[in-house]
N, CA, C and O atoms as CSV, one atom per row, in Angstrom:
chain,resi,resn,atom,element,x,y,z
A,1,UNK,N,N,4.663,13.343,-40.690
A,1,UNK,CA,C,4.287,13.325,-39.291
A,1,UNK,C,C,4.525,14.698,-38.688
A,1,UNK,O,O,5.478,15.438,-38.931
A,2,UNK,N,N,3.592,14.905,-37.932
A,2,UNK,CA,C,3.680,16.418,-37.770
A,2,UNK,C,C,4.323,16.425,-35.838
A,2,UNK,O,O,3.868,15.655,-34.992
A,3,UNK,N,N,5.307,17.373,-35.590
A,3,UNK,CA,C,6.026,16.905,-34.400
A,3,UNK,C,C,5.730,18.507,-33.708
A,3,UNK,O,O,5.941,19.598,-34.239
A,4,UNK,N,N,5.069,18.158,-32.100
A,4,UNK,CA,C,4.842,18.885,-31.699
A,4,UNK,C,C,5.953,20.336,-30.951
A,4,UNK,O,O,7.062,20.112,-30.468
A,5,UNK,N,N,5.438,21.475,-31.013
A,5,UNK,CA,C,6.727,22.285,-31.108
A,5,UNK,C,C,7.449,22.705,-29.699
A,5,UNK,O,O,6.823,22.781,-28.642
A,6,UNK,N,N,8.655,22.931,-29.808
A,6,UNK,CA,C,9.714,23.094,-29.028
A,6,UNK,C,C,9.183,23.452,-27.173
A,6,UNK,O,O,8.654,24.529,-26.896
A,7,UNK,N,N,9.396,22.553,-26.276
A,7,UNK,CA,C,8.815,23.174,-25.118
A,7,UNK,C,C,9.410,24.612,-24.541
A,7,UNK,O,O,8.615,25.342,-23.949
A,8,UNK,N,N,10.653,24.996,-24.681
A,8,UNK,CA,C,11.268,25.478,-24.552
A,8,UNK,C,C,11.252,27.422,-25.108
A,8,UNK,O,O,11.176,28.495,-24.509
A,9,UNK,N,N,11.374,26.974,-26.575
A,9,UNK,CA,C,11.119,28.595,-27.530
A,9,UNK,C,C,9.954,28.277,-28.263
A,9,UNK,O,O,9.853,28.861,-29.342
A,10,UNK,N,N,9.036,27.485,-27.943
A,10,UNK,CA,C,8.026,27.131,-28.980
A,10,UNK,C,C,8.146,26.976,-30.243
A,10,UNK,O,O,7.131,26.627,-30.845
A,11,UNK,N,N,9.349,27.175,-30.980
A,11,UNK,CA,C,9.456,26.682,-32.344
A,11,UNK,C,C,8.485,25.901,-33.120
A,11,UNK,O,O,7.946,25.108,-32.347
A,12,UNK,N,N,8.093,25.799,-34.142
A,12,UNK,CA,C,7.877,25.064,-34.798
A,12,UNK,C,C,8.360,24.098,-35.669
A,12,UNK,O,O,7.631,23.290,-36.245
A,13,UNK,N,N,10.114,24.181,-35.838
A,13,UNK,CA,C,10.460,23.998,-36.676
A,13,UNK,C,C,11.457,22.581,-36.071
A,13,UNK,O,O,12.617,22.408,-36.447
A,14,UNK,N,N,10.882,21.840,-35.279
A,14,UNK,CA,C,11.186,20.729,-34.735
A,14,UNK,C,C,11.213,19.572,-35.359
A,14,UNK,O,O,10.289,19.252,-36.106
A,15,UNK,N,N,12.391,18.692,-35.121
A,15,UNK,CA,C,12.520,17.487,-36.132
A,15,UNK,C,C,12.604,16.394,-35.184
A,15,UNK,O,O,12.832,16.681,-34.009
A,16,UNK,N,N,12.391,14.687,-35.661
A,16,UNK,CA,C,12.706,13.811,-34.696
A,16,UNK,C,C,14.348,13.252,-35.631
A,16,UNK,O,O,14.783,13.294,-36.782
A,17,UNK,N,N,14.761,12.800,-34.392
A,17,UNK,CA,C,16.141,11.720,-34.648
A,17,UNK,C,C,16.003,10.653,-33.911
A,17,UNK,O,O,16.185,10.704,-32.695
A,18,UNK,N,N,15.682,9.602,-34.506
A,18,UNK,CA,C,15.412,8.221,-33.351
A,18,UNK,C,C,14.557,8.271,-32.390
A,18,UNK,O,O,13.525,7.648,-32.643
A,19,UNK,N,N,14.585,8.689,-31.556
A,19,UNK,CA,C,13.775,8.552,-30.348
A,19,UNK,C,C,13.105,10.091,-29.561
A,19,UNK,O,O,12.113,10.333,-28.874
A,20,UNK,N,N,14.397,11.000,-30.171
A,20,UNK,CA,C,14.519,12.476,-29.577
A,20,UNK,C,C,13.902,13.351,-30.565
A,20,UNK,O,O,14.106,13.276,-31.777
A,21,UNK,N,N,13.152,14.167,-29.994
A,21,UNK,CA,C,12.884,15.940,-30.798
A,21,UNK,C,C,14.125,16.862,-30.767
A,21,UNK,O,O,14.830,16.928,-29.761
A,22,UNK,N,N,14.281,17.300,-31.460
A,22,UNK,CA,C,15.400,18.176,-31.639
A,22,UNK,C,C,14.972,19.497,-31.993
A,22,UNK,O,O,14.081,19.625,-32.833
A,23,UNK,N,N,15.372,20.250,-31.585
A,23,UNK,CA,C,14.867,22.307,-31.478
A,23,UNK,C,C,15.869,22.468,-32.306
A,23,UNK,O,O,16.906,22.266,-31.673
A,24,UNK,N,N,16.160,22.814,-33.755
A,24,UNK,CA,C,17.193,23.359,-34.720
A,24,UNK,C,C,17.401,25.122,-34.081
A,24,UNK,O,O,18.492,25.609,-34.379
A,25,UNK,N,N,16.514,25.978,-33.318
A,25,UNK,CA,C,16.486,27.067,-32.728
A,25,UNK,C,C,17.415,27.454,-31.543
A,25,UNK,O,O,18.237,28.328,-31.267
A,26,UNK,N,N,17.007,26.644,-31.138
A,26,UNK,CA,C,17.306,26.973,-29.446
A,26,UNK,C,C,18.618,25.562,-28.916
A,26,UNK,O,O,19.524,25.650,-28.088
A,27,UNK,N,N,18.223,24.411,-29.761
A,27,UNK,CA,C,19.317,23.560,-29.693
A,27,UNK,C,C,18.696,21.971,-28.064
A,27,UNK,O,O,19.291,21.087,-27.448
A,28,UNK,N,N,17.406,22.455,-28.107
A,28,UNK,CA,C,16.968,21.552,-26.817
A,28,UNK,C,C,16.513,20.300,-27.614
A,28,UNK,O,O,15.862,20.350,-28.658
A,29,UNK,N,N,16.971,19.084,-26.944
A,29,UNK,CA,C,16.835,17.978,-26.875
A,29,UNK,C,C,16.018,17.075,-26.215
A,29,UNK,O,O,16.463,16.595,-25.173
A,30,UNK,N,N,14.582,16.636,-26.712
A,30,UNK,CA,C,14.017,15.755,-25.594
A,30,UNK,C,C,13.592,14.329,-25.929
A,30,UNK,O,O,13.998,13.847,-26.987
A,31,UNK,N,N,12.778,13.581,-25.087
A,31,UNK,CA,C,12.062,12.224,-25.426
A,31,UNK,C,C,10.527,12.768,-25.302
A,31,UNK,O,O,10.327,13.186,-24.161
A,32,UNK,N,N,9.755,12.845,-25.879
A,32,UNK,CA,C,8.205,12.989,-26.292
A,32,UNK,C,C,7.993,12.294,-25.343
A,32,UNK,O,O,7.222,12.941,-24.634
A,33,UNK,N,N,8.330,10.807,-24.614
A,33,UNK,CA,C,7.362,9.776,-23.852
A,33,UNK,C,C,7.571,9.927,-22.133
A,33,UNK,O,O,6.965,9.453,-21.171
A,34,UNK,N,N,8.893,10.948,-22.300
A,34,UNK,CA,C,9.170,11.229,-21.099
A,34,UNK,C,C,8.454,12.493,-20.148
A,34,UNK,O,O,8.142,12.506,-18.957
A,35,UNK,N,N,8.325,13.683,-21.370
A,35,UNK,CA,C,7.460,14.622,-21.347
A,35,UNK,C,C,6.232,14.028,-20.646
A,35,UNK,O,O,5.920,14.247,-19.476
A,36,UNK,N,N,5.566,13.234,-21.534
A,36,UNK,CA,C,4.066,12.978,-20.794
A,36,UNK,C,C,4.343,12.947,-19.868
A,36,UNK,O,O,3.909,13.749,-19.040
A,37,UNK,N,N,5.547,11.616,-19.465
A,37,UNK,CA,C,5.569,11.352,-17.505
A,37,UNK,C,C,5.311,12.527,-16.720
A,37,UNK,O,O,4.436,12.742,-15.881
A,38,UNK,N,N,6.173,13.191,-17.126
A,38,UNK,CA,C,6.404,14.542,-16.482
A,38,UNK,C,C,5.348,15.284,-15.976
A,38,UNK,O,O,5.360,15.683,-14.811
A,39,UNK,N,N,4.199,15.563,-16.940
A,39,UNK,CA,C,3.274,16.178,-16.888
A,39,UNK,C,C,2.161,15.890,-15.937
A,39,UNK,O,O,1.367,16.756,-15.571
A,40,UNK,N,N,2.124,14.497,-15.499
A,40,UNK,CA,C,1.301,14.231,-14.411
A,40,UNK,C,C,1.421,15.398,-13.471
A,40,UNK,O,O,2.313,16.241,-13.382
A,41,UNK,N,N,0.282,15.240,-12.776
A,41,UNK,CA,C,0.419,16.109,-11.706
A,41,UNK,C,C,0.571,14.714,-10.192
A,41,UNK,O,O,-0.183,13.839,-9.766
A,42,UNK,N,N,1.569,15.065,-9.934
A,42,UNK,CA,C,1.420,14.145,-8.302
A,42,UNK,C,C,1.324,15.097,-6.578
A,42,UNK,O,O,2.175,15.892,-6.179
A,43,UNK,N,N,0.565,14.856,-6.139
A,43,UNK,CA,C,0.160,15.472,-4.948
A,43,UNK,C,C,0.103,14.443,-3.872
A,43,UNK,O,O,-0.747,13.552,-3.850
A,44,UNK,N,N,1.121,14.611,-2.900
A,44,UNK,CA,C,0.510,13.854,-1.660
A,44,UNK,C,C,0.687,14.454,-0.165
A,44,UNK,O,O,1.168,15.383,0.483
A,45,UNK,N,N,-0.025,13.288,-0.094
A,45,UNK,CA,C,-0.352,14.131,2.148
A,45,UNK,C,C,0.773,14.400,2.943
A,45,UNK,O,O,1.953,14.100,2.763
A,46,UNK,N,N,0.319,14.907,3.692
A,46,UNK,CA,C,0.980,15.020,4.944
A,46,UNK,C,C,1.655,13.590,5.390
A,46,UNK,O,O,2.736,13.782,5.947
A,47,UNK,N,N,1.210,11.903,5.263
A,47,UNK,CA,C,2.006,11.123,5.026
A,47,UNK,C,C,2.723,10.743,4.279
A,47,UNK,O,O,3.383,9.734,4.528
A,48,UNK,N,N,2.863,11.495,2.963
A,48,UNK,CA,C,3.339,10.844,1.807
A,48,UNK,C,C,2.693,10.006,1.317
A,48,UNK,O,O,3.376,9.278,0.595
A,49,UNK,N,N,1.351,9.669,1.377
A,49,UNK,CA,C,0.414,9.197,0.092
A,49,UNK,C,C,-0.112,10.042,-0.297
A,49,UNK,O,O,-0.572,11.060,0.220
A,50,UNK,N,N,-0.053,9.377,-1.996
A,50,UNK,CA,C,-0.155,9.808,-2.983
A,50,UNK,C,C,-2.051,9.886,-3.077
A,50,UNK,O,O,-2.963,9.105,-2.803
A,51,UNK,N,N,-1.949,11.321,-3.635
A,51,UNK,CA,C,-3.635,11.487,-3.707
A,51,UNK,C,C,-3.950,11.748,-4.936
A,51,UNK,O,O,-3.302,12.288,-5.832
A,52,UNK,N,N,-5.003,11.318,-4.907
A,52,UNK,CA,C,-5.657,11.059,-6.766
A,52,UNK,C,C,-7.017,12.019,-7.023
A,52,UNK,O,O,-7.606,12.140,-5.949
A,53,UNK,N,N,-7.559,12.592,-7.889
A,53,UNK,CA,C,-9.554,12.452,-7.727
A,53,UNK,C,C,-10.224,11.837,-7.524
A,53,UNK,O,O,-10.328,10.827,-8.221
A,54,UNK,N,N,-11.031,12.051,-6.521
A,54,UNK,CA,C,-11.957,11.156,-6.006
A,54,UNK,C,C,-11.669,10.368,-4.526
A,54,UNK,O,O,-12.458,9.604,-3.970
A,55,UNK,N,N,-10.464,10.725,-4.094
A,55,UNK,CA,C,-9.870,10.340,-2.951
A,55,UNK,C,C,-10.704,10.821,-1.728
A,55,UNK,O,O,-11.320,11.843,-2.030
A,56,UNK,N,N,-10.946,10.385,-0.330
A,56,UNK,CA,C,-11.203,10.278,0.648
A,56,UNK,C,C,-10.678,11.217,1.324
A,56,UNK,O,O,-10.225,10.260,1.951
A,57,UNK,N,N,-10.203,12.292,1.929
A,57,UNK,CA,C,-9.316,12.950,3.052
A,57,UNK,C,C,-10.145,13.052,4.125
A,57,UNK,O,O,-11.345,12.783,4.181
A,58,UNK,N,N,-9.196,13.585,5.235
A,58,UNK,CA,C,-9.636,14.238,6.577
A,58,UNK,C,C,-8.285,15.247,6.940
A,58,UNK,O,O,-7.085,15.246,6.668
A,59,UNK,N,N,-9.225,16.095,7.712
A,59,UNK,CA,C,-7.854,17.245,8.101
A,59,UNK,C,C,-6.943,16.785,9.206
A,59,UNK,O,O,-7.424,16.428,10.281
A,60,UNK,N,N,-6.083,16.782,9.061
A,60,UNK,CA,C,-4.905,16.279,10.733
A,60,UNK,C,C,-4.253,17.661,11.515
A,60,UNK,O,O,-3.363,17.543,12.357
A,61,UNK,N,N,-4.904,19.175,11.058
A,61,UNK,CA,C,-5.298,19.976,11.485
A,61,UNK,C,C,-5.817,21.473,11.763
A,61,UNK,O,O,-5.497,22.292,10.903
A,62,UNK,N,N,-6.741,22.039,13.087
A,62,UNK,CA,C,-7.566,23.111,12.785
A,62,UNK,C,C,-7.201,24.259,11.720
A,62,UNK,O,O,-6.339,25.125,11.878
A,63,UNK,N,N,-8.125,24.069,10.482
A,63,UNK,CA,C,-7.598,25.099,9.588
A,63,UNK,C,C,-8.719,26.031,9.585
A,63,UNK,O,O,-9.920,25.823,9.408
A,64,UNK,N,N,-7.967,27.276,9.854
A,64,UNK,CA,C,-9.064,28.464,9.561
A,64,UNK,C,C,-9.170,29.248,8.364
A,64,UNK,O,O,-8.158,29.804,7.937
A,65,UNK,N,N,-10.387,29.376,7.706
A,65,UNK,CA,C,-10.510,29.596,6.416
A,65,UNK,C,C,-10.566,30.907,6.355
A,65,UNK,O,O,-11.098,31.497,7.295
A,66,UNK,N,N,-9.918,31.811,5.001
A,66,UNK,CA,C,-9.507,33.133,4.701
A,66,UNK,C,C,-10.898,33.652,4.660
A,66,UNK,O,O,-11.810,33.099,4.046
A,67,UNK,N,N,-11.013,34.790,5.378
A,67,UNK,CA,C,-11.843,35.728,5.060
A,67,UNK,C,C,-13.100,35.156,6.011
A,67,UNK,O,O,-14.119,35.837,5.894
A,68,UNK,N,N,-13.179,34.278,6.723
A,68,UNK,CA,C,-14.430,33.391,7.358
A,68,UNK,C,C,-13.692,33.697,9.007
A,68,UNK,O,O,-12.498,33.933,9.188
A,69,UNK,N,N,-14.803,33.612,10.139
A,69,UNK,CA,C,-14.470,32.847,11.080
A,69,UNK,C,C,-14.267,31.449,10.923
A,69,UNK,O,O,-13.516,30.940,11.754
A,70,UNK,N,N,-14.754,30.710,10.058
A,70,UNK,CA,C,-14.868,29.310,10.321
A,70,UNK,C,C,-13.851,28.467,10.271
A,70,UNK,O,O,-12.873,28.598,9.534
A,71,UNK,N,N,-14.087,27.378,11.222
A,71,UNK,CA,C,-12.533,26.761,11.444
A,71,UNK,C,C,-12.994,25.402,10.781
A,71,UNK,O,O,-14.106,24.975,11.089
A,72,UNK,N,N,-12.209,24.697,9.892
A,72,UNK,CA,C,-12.234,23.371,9.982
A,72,UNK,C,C,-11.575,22.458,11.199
A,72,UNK,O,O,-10.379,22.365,11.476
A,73,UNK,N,N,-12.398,21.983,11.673
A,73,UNK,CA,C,-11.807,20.920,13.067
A,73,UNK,C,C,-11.201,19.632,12.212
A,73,UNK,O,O,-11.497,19.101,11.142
A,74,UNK,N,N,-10.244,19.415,13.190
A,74,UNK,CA,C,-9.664,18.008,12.848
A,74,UNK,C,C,-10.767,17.162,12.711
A,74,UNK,O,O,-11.925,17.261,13.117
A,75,UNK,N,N,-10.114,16.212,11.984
A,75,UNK,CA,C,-11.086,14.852,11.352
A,75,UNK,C,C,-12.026,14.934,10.266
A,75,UNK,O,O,-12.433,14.063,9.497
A,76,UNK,N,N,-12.366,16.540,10.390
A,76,UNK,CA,C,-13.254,16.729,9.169
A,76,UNK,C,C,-13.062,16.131,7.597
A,76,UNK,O,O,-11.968,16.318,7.066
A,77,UNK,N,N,-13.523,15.817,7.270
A,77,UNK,CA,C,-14.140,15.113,5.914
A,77,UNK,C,C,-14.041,15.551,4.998
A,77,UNK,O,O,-14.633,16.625,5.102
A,78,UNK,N,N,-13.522,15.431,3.707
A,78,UNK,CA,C,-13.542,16.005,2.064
A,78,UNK,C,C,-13.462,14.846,1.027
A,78,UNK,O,O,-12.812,13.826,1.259
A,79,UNK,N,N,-14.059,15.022,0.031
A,79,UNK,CA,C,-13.739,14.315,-1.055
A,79,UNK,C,C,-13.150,15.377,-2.327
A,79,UNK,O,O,-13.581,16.330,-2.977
A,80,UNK,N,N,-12.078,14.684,-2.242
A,80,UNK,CA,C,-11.300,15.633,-3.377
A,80,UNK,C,C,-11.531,15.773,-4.990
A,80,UNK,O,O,-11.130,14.930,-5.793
A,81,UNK,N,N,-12.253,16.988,-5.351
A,81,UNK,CA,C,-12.848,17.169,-6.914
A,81,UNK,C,C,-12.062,16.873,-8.176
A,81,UNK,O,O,-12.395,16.210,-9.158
A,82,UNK,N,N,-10.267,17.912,-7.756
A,82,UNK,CA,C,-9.738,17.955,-8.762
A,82,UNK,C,C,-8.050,18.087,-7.938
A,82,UNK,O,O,-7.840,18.146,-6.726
A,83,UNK,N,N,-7.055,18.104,-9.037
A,83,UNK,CA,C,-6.099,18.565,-8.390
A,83,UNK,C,C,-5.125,19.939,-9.197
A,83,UNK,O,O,-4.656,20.063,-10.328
A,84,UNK,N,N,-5.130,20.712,-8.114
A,84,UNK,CA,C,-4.491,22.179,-8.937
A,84,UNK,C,C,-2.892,22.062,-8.721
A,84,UNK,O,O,-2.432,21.905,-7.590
A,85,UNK,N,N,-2.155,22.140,-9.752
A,85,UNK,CA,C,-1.312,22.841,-9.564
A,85,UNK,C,C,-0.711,24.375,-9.038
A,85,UNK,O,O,-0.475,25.428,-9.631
A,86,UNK,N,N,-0.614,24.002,-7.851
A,86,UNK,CA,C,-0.557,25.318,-7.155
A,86,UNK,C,C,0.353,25.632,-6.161
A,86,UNK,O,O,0.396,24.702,-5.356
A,87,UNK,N,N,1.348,26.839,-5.768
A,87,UNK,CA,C,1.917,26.592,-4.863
A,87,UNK,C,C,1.344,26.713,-3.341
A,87,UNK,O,O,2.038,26.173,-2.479
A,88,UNK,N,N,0.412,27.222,-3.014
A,88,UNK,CA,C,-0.467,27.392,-1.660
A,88,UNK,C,C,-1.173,26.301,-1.652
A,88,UNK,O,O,-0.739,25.373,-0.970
A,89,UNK,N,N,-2.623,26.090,-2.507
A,89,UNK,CA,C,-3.570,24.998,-2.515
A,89,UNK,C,C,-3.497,24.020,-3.215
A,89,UNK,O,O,-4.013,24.435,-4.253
A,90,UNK,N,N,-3.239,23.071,-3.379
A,90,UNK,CA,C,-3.357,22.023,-4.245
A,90,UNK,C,C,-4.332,21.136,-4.901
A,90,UNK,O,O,-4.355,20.739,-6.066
A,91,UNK,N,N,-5.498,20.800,-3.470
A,91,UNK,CA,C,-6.727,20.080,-3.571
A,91,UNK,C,C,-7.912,20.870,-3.960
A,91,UNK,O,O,-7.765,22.045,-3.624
A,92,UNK,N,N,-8.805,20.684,-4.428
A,92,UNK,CA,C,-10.122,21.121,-4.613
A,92,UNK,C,C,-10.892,20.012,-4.337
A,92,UNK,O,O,-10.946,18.847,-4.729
A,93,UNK,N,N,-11.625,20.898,-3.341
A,93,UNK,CA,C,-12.236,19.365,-2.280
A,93,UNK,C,C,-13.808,19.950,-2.227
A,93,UNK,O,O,-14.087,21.115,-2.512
A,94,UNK,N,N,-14.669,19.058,-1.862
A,94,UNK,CA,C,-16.260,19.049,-1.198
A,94,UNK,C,C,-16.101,18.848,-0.012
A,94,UNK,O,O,-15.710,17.723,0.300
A,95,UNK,N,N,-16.262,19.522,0.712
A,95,UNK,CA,C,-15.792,19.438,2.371
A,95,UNK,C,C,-17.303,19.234,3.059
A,95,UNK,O,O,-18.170,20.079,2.833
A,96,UNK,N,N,-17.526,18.314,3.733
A,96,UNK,CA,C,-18.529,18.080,4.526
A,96,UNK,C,C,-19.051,19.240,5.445
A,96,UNK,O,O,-18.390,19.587,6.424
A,97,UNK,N,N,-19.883,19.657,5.218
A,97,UNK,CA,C,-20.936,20.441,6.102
A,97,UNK,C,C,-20.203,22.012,5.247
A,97,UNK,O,O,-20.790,23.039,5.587
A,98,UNK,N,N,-19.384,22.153,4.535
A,98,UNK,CA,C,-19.143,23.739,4.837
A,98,UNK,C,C,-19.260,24.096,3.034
A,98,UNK,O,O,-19.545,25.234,2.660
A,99,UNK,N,N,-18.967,22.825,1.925
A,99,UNK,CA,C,-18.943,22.869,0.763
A,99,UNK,C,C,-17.463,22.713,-0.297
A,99,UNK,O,O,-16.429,22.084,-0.072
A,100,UNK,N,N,-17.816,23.473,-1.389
A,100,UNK,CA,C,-16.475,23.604,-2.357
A,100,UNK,C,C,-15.380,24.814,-1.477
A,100,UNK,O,O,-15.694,25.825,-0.850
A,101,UNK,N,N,-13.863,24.137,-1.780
A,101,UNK,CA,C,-13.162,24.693,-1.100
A,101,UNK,C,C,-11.458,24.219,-1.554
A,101,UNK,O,O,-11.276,23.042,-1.866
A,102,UNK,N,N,-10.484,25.021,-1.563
A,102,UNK,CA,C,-9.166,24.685,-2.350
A,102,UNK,C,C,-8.731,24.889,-0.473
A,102,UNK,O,O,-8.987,25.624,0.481
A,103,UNK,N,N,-7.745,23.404,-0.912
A,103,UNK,CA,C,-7.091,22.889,0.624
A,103,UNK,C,C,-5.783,22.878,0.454
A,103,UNK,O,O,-5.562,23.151,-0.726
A,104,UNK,N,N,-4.765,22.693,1.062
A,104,UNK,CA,C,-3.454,22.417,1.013
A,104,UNK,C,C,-3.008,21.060,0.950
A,104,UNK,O,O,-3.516,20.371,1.835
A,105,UNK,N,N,-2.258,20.482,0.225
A,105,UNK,CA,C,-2.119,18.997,0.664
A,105,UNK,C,C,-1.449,18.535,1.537
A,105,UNK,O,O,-1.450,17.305,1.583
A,106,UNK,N,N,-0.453,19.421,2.778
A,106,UNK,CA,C,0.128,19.362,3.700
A,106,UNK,C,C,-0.792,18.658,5.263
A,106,UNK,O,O,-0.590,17.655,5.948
A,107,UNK,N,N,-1.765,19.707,5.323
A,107,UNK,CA,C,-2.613,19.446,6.170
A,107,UNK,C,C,-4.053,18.025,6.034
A,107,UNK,O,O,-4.956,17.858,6.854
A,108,UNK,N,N,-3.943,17.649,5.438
A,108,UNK,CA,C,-4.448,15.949,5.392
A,108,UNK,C,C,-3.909,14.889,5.217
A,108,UNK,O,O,-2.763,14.733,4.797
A,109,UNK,N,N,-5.263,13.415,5.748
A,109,UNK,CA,C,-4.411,12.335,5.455
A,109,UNK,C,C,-5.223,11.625,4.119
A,109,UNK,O,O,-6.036,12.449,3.701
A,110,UNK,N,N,-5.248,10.777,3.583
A,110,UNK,CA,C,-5.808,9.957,3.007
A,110,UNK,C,C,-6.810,9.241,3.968
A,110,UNK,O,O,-6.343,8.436,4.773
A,111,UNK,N,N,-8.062,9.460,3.945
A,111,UNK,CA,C,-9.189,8.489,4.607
A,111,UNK,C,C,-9.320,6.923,4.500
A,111,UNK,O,O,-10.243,6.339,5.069
């Protein structure tokens, strides 16, 4: 069984013991099933719901876009494409009337 390598020093030379990967290198210890959890990406609003792809938003408020006069007005409309890990933008949204556009997840709600 071939065990994927060390998150840590990238090793290759990783073994399992019961349940855990073990780094003979570096000495790190993990659970493989916990990792996945981890890896989700979770993003949520300005209420604390949780937003997914394909989600509904609206802005809760006037955001003015870099390099544009243009303002998004409250209430405005997006359907969210993807989600970035990011520390500024998070959402990648289709924003009604103005197009593709990376949003913050602070400033919306869930529609």
């Amino acid at each position: 069984m071939s065990c994927p390598p060390c998150p840590r020093c990238q090793s290759e030379f990783v073994y399992q013991d019961q349940s855990l990967l073990i780094c003979p290198e570096c000495g790190h210890e993990w659970n493989p099933a916990e990792t996945e959890m981890e890896d989700t990406l979770t993003v949520k609003d300005a209420h604390g719901t949780v937003l997914v792809e394909g989600d509904k938003i609206t802005m809760i408020k006037d955001l003015k876009v870099k390099g544009s006069s243009l303002v998004l007005k409250v209430g405005t409309k997006a359907v969210i494409k993807r989600l970035v890990d990011s520390k500024d933008h998070q959402l990648d949204c289709k924003v009604d009337g103005v197009g593709d556009m990376m949003v913050t997840a602070h400033f919306v709600k869930k529609a």
